[in-house]
PLY file of the C-alpha trace (Angstrom):
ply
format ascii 1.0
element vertex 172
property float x
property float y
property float z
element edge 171
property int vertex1
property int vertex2
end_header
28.58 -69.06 141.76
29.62 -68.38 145.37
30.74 -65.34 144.61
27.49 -64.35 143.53
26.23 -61.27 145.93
23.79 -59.10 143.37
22.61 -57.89 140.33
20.07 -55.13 139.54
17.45 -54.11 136.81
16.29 -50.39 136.49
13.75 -51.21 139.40
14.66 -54.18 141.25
17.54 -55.47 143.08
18.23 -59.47 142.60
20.35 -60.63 145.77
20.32 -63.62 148.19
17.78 -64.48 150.51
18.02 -64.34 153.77
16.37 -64.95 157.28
15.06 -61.41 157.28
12.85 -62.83 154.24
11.17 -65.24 156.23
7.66 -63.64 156.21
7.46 -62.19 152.99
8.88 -65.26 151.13
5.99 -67.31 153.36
3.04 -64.73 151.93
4.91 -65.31 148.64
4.47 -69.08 148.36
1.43 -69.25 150.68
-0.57 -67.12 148.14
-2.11 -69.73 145.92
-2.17 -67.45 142.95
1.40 -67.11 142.63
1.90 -71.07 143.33
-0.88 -72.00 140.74
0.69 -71.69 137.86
4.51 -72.82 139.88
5.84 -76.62 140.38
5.39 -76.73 144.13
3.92 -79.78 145.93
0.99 -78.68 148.54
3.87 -79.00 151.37
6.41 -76.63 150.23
3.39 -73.83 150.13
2.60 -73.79 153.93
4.47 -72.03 157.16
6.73 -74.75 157.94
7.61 -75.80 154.30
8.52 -72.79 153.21
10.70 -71.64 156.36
12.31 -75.12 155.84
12.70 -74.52 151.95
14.31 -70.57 153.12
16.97 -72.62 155.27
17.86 -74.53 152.82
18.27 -72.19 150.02
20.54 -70.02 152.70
22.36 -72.93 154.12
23.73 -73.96 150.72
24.86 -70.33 149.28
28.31 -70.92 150.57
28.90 -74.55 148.85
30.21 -75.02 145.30
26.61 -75.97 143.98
24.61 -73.58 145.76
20.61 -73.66 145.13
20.41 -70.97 142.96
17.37 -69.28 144.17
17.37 -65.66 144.85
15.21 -63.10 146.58
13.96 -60.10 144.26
13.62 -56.74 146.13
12.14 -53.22 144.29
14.98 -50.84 144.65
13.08 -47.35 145.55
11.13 -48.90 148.27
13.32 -51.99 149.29
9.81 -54.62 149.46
10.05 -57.63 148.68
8.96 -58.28 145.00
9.43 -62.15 144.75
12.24 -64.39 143.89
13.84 -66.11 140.72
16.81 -68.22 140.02
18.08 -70.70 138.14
17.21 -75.05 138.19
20.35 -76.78 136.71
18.86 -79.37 133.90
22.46 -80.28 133.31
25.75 -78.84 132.35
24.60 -76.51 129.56
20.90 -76.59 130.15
19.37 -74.23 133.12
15.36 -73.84 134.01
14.89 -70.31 134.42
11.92 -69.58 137.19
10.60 -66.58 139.16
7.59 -65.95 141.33
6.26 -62.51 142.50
3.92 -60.93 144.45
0.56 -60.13 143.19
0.72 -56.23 144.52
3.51 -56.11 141.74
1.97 -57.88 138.54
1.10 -55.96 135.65
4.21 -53.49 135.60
6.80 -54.99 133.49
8.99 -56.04 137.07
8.48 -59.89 135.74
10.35 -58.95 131.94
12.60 -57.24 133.80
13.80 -59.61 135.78
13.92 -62.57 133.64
16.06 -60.17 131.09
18.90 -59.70 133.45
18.62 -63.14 135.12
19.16 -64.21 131.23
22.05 -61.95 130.80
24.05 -62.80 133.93
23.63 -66.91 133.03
24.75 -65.95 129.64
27.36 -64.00 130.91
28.79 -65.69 134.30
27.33 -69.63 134.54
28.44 -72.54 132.16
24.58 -72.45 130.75
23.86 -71.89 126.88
20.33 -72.84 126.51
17.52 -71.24 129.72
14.07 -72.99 129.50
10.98 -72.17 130.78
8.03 -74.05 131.62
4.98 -72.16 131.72
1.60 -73.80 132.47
-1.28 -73.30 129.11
-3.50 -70.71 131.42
0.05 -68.37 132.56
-0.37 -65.81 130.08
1.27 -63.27 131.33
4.32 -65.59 131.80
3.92 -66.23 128.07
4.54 -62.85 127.32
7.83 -62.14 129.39
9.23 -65.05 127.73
8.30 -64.15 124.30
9.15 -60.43 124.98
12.62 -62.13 126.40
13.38 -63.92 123.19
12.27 -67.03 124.47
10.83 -69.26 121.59
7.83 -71.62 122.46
8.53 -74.99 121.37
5.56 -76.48 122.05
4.12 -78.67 124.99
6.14 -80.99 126.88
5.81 -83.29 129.76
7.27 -82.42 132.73
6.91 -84.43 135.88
6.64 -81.37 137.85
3.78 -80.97 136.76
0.58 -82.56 136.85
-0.49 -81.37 132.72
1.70 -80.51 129.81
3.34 -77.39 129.74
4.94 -75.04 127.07
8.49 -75.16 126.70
9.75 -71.78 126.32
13.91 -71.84 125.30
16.92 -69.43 124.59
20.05 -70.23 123.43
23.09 -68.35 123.78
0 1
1 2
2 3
3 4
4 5
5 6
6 7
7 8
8 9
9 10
10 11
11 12
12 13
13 14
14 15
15 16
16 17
17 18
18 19
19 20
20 21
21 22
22 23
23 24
24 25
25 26
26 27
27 28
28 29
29 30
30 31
31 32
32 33
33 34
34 35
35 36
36 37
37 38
38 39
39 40
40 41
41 42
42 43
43 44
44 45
45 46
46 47
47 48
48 49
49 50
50 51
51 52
52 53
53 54
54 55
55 56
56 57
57 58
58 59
59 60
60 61
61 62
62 63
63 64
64 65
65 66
66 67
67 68
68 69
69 70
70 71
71 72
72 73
73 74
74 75
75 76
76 77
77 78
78 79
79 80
80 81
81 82
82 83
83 84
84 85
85 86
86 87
87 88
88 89
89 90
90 91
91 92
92 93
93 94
94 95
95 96
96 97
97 98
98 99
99 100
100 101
101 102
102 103
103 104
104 105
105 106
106 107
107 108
108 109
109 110
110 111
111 112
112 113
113 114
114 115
115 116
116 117
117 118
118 119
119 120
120 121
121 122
122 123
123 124
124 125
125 126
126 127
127 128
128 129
129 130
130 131
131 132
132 133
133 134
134 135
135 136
136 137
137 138
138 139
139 140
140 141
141 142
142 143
143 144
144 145
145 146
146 147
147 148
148 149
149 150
150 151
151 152
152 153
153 154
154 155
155 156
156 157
157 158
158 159
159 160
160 161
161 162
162 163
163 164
164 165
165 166
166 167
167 168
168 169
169 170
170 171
């Protein structure tokens, strides 16, 4: 995975974060309707946990298990749409996640993204099955997993979370 620089959808551009992201990634996190519905503890969602969780995610690109969290940027305009990436559940099993902005709901970026975030795993990492865990109330996070292929398995425990959530998964 450290060769990993970029991969694109018609509209967006997925790449590695970097310090330049600092402020939007902050509004990103900081805006309790995208972290709602997300498995972030209070401290991770203000200034100084979310600069700190930026310097991680940059400081460990360049090691052999990087944190595989990227930034998502729309292509025409080159703002910052949100990030997604990938939480290793073991060798063959991956969480597949993404956040994004509220000025960019509602216009297909999100099925977009989790399509070719779902082809490069299947393509490039060791991962055959993606899950996602998507809170009861997340509809629209329903939908780009069902419109992905991702079947809903029911509701599962997850200690990331403080209620059951649906278990969306795709095999390869």
């Amino acid at each position: 995975m450290e060769n990993f620089h970029s991969t694109e959808t018609t509209r967006t551009k997925v790449r590695k974060l970097t310090s330049a992201d600092e402020a939007d990634f902050e509004a990103l996190l900081g805006d309790p309707r995208v972290t709602a519905t997300l498995a972030f503890d209070e401290e991770t969602t203000t200034e100084r946990g979310t600069q700190h969780l930026l310097s991680l995610i940059t400081s460990f690109y360049d090691f052999d298990n990087p944190i595989l969290i990227f930034g998502v940027e729309e292509k025409q305009s080159g703002k910052f749409v949100g990030a997604t990436g990938y939480n290793s559940l073991d060798e063959e099993e991956a969480e597949l996640f993404y956040a994004i902005a509220p000025t960019f709901w509602g216009q297909g970026l999100a099925t977009e993204i989790v399509a070719e975030m779902t082809r490069y795993a299947f393509e490039n990492l060791p991962f055959t099955t993606l899950k996602a865990f998507v809170t009861p109330d997340n509809e629209g996070a329903k939908r780009v997993a069902e419109k992905n292929g991702f079947e809903n398995v029911g509701l599962t425990n997850n200690p990331n979370f403080f209620e059951p959530v649906h278990l969306y998964q795709l095999k390869k």
